[in-house]
C-alpha positions as CSV (number, residue, x, y, z in Angstrom):
1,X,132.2,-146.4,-31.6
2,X,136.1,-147.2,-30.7
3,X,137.1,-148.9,-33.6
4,X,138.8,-151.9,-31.1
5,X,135.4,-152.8,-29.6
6,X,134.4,-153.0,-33.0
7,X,136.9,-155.7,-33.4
8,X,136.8,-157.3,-30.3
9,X,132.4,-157.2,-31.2
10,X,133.0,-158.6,-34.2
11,X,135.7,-161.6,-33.1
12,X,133.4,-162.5,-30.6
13,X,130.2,-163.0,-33.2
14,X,132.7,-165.0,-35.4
15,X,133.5,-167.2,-32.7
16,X,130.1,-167.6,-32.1
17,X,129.2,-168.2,-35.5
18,X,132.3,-170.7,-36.0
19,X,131.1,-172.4,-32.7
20,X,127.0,-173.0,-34.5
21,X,129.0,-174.2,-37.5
22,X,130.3,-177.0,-35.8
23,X,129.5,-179.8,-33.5
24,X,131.7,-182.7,-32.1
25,X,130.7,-187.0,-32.3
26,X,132.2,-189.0,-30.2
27,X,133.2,-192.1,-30.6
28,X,129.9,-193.7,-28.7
29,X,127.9,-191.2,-30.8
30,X,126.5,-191.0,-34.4
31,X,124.6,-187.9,-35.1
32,X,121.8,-186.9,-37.1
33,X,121.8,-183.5,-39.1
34,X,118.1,-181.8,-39.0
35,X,117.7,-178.8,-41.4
36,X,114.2,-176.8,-40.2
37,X,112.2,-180.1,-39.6
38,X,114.2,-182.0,-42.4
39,X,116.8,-184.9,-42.0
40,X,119.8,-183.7,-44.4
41,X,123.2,-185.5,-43.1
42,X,123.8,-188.8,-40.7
43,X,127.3,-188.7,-38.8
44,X,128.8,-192.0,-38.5
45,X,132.2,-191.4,-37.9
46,X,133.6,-189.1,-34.7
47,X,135.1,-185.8,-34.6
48,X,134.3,-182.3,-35.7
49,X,131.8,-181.8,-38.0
50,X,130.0,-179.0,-39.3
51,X,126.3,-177.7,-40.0
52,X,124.5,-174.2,-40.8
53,X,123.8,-172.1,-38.1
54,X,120.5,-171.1,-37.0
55,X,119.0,-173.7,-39.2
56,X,120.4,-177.0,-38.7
57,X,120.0,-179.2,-35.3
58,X,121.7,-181.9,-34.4
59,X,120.7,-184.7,-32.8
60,X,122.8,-187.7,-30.8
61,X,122.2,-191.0,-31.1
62,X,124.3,-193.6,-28.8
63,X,125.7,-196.6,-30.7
64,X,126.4,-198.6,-28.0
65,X,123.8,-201.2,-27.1
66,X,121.1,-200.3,-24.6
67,X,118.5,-202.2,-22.2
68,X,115.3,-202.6,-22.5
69,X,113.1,-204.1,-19.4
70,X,109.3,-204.5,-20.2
71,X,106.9,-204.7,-17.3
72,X,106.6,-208.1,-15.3
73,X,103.3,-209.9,-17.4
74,X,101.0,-212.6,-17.2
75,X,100.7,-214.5,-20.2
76,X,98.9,-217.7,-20.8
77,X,100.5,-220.9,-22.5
78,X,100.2,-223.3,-24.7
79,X,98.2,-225.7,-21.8
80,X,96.2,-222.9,-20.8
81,X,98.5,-222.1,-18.1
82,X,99.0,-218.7,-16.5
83,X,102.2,-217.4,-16.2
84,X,104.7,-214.4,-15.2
85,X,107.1,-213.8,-17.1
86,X,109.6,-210.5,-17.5
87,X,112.4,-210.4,-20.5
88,X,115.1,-208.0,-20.8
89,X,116.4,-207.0,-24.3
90,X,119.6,-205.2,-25.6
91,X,118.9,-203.0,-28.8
92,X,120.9,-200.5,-30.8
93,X,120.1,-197.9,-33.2
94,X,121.8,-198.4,-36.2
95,X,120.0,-196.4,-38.7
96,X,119.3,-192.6,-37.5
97,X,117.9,-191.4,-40.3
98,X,114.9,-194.3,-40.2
99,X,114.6,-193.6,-36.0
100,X,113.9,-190.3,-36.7
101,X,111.4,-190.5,-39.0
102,X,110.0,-193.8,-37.7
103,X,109.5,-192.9,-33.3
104,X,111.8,-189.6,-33.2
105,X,112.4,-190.2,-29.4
106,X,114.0,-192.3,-27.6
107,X,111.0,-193.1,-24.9
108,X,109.0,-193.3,-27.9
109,X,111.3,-196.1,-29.2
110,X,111.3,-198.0,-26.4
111,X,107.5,-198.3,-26.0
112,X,107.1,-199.4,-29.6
113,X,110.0,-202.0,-28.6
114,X,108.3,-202.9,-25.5
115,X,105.1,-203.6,-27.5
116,X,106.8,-205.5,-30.6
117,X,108.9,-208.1,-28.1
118,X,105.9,-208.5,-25.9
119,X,103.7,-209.8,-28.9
120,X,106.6,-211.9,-30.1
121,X,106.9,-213.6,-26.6
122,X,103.2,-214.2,-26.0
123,X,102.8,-215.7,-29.6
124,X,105.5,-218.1,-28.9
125,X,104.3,-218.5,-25.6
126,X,101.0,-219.5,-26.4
127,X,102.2,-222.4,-28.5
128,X,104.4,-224.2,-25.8
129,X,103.5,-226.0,-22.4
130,X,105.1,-224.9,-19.0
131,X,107.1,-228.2,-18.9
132,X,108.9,-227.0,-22.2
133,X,110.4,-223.9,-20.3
134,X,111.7,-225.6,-18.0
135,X,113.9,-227.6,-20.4
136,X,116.6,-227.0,-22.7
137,X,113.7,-226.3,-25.0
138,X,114.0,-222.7,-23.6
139,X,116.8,-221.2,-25.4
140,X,114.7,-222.1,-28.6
141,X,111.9,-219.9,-27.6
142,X,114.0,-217.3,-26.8
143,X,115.3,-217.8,-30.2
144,X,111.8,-217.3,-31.7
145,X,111.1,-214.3,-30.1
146,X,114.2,-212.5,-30.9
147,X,114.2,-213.4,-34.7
148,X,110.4,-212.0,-34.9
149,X,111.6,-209.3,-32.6
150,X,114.5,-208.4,-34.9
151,X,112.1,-208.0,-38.0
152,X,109.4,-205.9,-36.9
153,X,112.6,-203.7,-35.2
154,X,114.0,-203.0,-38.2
155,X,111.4,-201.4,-39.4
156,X,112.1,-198.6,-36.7
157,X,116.1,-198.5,-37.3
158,X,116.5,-200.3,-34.5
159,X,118.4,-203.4,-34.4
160,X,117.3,-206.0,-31.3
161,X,120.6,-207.4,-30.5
162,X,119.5,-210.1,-27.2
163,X,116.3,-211.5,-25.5
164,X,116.1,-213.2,-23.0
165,X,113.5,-214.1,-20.3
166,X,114.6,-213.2,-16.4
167,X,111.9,-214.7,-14.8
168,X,108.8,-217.0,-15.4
169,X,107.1,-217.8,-12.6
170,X,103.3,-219.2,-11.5
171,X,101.5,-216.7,-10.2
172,X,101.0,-216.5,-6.0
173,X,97.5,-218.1,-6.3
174,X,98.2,-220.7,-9.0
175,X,101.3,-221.9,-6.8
176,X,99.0,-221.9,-3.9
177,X,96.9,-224.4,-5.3
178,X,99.9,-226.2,-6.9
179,X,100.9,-226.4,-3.6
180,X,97.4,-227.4,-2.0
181,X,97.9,-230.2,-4.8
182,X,101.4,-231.6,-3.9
183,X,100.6,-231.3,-0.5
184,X,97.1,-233.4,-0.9
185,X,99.0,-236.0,-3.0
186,X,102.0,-236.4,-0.3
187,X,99.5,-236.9,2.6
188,X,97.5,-239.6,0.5
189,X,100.9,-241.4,-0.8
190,X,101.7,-241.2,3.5
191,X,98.6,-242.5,4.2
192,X,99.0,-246.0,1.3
193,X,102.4,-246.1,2.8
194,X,101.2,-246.4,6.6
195,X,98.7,-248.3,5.0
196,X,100.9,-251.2,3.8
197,X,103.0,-251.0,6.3
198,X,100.5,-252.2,8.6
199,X,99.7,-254.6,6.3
200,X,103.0,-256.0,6.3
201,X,103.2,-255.5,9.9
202,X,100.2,-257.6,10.5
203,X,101.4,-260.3,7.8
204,X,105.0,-260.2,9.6
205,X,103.0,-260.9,12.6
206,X,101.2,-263.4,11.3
207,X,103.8,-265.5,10.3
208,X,105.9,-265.4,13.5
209,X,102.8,-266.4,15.5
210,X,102.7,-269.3,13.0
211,X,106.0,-270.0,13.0
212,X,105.6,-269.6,17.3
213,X,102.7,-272.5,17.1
214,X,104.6,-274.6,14.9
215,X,108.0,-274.8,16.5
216,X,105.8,-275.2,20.5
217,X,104.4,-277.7,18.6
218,X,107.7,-279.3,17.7
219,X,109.0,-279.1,20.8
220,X,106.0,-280.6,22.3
221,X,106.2,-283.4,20.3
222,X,109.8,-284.0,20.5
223,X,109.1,-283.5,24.4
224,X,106.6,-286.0,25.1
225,X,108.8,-287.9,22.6
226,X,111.7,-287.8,24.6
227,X,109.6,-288.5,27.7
228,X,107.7,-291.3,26.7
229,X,111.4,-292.8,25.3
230,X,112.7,-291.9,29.3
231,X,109.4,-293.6,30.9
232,X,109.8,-296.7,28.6
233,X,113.8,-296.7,29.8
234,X,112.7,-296.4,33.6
235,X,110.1,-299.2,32.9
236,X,112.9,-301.0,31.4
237,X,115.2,-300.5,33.9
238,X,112.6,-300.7,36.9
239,X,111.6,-304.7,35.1
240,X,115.0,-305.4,35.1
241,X,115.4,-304.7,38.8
242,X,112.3,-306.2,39.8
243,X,113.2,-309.6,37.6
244,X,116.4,-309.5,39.9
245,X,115.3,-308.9,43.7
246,X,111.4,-308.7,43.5
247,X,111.2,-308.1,47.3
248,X,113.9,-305.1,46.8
249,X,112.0,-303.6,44.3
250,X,109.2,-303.8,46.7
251,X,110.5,-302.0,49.1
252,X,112.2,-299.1,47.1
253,X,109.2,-298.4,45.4
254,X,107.2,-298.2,49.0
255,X,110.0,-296.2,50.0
256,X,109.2,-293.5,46.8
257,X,105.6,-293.7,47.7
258,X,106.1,-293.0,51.2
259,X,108.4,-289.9,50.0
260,X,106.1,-288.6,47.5
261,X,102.6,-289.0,49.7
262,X,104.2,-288.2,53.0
263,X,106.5,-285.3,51.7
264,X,103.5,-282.6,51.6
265,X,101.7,-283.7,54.3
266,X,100.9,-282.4,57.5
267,X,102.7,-283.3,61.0
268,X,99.7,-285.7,61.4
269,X,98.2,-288.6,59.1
270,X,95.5,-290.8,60.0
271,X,95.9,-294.0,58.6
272,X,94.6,-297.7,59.5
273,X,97.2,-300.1,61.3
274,X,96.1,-302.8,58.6
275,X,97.1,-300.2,55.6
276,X,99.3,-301.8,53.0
277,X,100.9,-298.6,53.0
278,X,102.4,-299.2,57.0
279,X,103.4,-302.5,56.0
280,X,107.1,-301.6,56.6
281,X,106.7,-299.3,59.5
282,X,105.9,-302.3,62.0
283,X,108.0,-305.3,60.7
284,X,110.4,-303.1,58.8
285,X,112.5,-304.2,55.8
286,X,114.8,-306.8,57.2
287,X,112.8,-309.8,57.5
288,X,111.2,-309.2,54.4
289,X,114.5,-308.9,52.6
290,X,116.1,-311.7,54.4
291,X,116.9,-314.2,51.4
């Protein structure tokens, strides 16, 4: 064989032997060293490193921190009350070595996670009423969960850096009736409201109508009153004319009678020619007035 293939043969089998050797971290990276089945090295820092070829594989781990979103779940609280609640987390694996011999995989991590903050948020679910998380009392329970969420993770190399709940709502049929509820209650609070209203209404009624009585009954009084006081004035006035021309008087009251009687008549009155009420037609007033 030409001695420069030879060469070239054997650069290229170095270079490939050199590139096995060696494997590069970045800086978002930490990487573990696996010798046949056997953790041997953990990579912290970033750069080139190296490793035996054909034996040793090496695994990469990001440092940064990741998300975790359980599955929406119904849980049931402290007052026996059902409901949904999601969480999100942020973890980071901070100890490769454990990981690996702990879950190995990552989707084998997160469903041990998923598993460890679910217990941890129905356990401090279960002690607390609905009223609490919807209160500043919220934060503490989120508190609770990621302390007991952060112990049981360590135990994986994995370090639970947040939790935090997204949403907690009733489920559809316990709002429903929630609803049905508030609904029933604001029709019977409408219906003590119109209630009293008419009561009001009627006693409002009740008093103007007695307040109607009492002041036509006033005015009545101060009518008849004020009319008896202008009949005892005429009286006094008609005396007073009388004691001064009897015969005048006389004839100016015959003269209101005739006016009064005669006024609604018809155009033809029957009346007997010795009526004291005709006195005046056939003599007439000035004889009898004549002093």
């Amino acid at each position: 064989m030409n001695p420069r293939l030879w060469a070239i043969a054997a650069g290229v089998a170095l270079a490939v032997l050199i590139g096995m050797s060696l494997f590069t971290v970045e800086q978002t990276e930490q990487a573990l060293v696996v010798r046949l089945g056997k953790p041997v090295d953990v990579e912290h820092n970033p750069g080139l490193h190296g490793k035996m070829p054909f034996v040793d594989t090496v695994i990469f781990y990001d440092t940064r921190l990741l998300p975790l979103e359980p599955p929406l779940e119904q849980i049931i609280l402290g007052d026996q009350k059902r409901l949904e609640v999601q969480v999100y987390a942020r973890y980071q694996v901070t100890d490769p070595l454990l990981f690996y011999q702990s879950v190995r995989t990552m989707e084998q991590a997160r469903s041990q996670l998923t598993q460890i903050v679910s217990s941890a948020l129905r356990r401090a679910l279960g002690q607390v009423m609905l009223t609490a998380l919807l209160s500043t009392e919220r934060r503490a329970i989120t508190d609770v969960v990621l302390q007991e969420s952060i112990g049981k993770a360590r135990a994986l190399g994995i370090t639970v850096a947040d939790v935090r709940i997204r949403r907690a709502d009733l489920p559809p049929e316990t709002s429903q009736a929630i609803y049905d509820r508030m609904k029933s209650e604001r029709q019977r609070q409408a219906k003590e409201l119109r209630a009293q209203g008419f009561e009001w209404a009627q006693q409002i009624q009740s008093r103007a109508d007695r307040d109607r009585t009492v002041i036509l009954s006033e005015a009545q009084r101060q009518s008849l009153t004020t009319r008896g006081q202008g009949d005892a004035e005429a009286n006094r006035i008609y005396a007073q004319a009388f004691g001064r021309d009897p015969k005048f008087f006389e004839f100016y009251r015959a003269m209101q009678t005739y006016r009064q009687a005669l006024a609604d008549s018809g155009p033809t009155v029957v009346l007997s020619p010795n009526s004291e009420l005709l006195r005046y037609f056939g003599s007439g007033a000035t004889r009898e007035l004549r002093p």
